[in-house]
N, C-alpha and C positions, 0 to 999 in steps of 0.2 A: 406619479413616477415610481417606476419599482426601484429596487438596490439593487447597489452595485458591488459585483464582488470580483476579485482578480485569483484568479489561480496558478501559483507556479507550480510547474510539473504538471500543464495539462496537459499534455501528450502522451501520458502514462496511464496505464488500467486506471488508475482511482480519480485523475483530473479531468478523461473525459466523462466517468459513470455522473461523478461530483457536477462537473457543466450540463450535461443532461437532464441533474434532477434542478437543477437553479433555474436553468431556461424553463422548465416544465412550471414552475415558484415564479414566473416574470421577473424572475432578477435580468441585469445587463452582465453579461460575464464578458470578461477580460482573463485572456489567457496567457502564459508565458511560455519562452523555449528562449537556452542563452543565444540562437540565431533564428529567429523566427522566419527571414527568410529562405531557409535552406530546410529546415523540418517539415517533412508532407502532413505530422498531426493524423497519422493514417485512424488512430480511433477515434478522433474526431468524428471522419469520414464514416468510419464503420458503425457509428451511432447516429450518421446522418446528420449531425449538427455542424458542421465545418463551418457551416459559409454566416455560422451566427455564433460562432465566438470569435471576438473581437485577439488579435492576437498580438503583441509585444515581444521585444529581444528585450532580455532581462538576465546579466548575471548575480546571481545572487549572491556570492562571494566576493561582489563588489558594490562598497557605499553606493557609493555614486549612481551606479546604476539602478537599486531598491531605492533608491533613496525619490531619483528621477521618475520612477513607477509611479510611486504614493501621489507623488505631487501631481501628474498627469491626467490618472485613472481615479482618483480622489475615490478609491471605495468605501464601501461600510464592511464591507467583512474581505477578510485577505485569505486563505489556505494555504499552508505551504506545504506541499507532496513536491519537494526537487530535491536535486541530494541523490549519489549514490544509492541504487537499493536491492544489490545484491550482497548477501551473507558470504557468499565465497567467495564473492570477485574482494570482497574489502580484504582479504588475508593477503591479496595481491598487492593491493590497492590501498593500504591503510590511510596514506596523507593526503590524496585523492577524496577517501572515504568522509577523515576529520572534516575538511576544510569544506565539503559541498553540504554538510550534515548540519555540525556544529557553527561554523562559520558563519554560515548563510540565515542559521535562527538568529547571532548575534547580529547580525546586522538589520536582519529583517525587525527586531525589536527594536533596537536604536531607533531605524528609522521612523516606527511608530511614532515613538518618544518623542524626535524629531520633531515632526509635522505638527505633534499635538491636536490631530485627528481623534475622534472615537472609532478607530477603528479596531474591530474584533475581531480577532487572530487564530486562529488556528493553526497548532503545529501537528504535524503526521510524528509520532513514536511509538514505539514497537515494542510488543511480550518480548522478544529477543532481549530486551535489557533485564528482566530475571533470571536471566540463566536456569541452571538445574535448581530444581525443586521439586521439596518431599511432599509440601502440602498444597493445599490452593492459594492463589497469589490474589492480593483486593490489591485496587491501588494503593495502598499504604505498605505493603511488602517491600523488602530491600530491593535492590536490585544490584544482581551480582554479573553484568555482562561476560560474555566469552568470546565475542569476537571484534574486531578493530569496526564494524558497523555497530553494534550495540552496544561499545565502548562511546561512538559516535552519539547515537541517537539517545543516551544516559545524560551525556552534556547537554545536547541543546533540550531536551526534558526538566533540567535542572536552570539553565536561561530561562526559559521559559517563567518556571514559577517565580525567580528569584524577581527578573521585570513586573510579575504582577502582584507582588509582594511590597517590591522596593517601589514602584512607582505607577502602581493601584491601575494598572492597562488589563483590560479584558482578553483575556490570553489563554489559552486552554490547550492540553495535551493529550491527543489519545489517542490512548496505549492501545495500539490493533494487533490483535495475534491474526495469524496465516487467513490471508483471504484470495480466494483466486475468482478466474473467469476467462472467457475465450479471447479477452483483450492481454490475457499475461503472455509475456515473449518466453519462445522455447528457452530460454536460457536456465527458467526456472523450473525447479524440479516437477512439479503439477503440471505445469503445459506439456514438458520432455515425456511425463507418461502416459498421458492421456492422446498425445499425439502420436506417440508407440502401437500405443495399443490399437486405435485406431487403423493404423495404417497396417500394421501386423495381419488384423483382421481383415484387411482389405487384399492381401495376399501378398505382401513385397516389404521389402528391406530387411536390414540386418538386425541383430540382439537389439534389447535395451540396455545400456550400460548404464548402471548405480551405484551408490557409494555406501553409504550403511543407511540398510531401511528398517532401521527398529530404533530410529528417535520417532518421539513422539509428537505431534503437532495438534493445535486445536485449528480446521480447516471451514471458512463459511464463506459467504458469497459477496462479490466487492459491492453490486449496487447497494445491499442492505448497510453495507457497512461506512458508505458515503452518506447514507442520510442520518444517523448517527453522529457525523462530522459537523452536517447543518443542524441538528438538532442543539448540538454542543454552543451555538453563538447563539443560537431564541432564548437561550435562560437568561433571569435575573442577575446571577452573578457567575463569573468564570469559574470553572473546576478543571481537575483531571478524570477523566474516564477511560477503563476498559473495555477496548467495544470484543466480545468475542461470543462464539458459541455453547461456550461453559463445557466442551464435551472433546476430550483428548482421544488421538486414535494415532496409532503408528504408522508412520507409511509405508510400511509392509500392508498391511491394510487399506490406504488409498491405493496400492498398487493391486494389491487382490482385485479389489473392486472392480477397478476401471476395466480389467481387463474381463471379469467374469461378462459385465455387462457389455462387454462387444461378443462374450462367448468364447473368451480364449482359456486355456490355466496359463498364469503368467511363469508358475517354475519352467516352464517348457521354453519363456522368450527371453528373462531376463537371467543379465551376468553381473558380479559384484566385481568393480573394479577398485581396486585400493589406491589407484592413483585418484579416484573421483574425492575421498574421504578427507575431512576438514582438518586441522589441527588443531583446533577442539570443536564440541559441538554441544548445541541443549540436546541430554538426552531426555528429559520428558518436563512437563511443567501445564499445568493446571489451571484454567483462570477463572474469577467468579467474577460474569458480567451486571452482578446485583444492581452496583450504583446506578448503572446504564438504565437496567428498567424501571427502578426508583423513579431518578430525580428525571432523565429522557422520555420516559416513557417508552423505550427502543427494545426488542430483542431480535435477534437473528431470527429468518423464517426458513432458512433452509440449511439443513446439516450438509454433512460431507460427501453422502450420496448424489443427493440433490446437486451437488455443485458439479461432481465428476459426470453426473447424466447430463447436465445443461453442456459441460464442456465438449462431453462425446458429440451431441447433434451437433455442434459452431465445428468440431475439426472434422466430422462428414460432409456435412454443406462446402467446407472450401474444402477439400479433399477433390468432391464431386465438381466443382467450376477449373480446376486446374486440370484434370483429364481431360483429354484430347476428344472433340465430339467427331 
């Protein structure tokens, strides 16, 4: 019999990449959504595996409902990727923010405790809780958040260890800086330019509108970055890890890019809009993925190019099935 593992938040870029590589491993995946019968799970679909993960309603900011999971799905390793997980929307959205982020890790731990299962945890947290920074950040760097999401994901970072501290559960926290792919929703700024550009060069629509592209970001590819996740539960004993590329670049930069590589100059498409800009923001921050390839053996295989080429061909291909034949 293989394991079994439940992922909340599969319906999002990192739960289906994460179901893909577990089904690929013979694990039984069990998946979550707070109404699983109303969520289509469209990446699911788009990675072809729908009809083999197992799906569940699960709110996660409700005991009873984690709680009802555990005991049903009895798995060996749990992930939690649910929880808001946009940086702007939470400046909107701050108690939305807390309470799907931090909330949902407290209860998800409890109910570990609970059951008195061995089950091994995985939580999703974010470079975003460094905020700005002079030097390179290792896991043991402070963390100075800046926004009502990485105020969020600071807390349940700190549940986290304090459960596996306090009450010796296999629990682990990692710290992902910026990772995209053709499963991220235009809401976020990498799909929004790479979908621009795209389409730009396809001959139609209007500007690209953006808010300041001279923060810095470290930018890698999500499936690399989920098995880094599963890597994190095969060890002997729980830690924190940095999963990242080690290699900072502005998005002024990502936006050069994407755009050269369909052949455009992007000063000619895009406009800086000041209503788009955050009230505060990281401006740059550095991260040393060391541990990661230490003690996981894991490193990123493809930089920030790579990620905006793989994204260009996924927004051509549905670009081209949506025209009219």
């Amino acid at each position: 019999m293989g394991k079994r593992a439940l992922i909340l938040g599969v319906s999002g870029q990192d739960g289906a990449y994460l179901a893909q590589l577990l089904l690929g491993k013979g694990y039984e995946v069990f998946g979550t959504s707070r109404d699983a019968a109303l969520v289509p799970f469209e990446s699911l679909s788009r990675l072809g595996i729908r009809e083999r993960v197992q799906v569940r309603s699960v709110a996660p900011n409700d005991f009873r409902s984690v709680l009802q999971a555990l005991v049903q799905v009895e798995p060996d390793e749990l992930y939690n990727l649910s929880g808001q997980s946009s940086v702007g929307l939470s400046f909107d959205q701050p108690v939305e923010t807390m309470d799907s982020i931090a909330s949902a890790a407290l209860n998800l731990l409890e109910a570990i405790r609970f059951t008195g299962r061995p089950i091994r945890f995985y939580n999703a947290g974010s470079g975003e809780c460094f905020g700005d920074t002079d030097g390179v950040v290792t896991e043991d760097s402070p963390f100075r958040p800046r926004s009502p999401y990485a105020v969020a994901k600071a807390t349940a970072h700190w549940l986290v260890a304090n459960y596996r501290e306090a009450y010796r559960l296999f629990a682990c926290n990692g710290i992902l800086f910026n990772h995209d792919s053709p499963l991220r929703p235009t809401r976020f700024v990498t799909r929004k330019v790479v979908a621009a550009a795209v389409r730009l060069a396809a001959g139609g629509g209007p500007a690209l509108e953006l808010g300041n592209i001279d923060v810095a970001r470290d930018w890698g590819w999500a499936p690399d970055y989920v098995d880094a996740m599963w890597r994190m539960l095969q060890q002997d004993a729980p830690g924190d890890y940095i999963v990242a590329t080690g290699h900072t670049r502005l998005l002024r930069d990502f936006v050069e890019t994407a755009f050269r590589l369909v052949g455009l100059d992007w000063r000619e498409h895009v406009q800086i809009d000041a209503a788009l800009l955050r009230p505060t923001d990281i401006r740059h921050c550095v991260a040393d993925p060391g541990r990661a390839a230490e003690r996981l053996g894991w490193r990123a295989s493809i930089q920030m190019e790579g990620v905006i080429q793989r994204m260009i061909e996924a927004e051509r291909a549905a670009l081209q099935r949506r025209e009219p034949t």
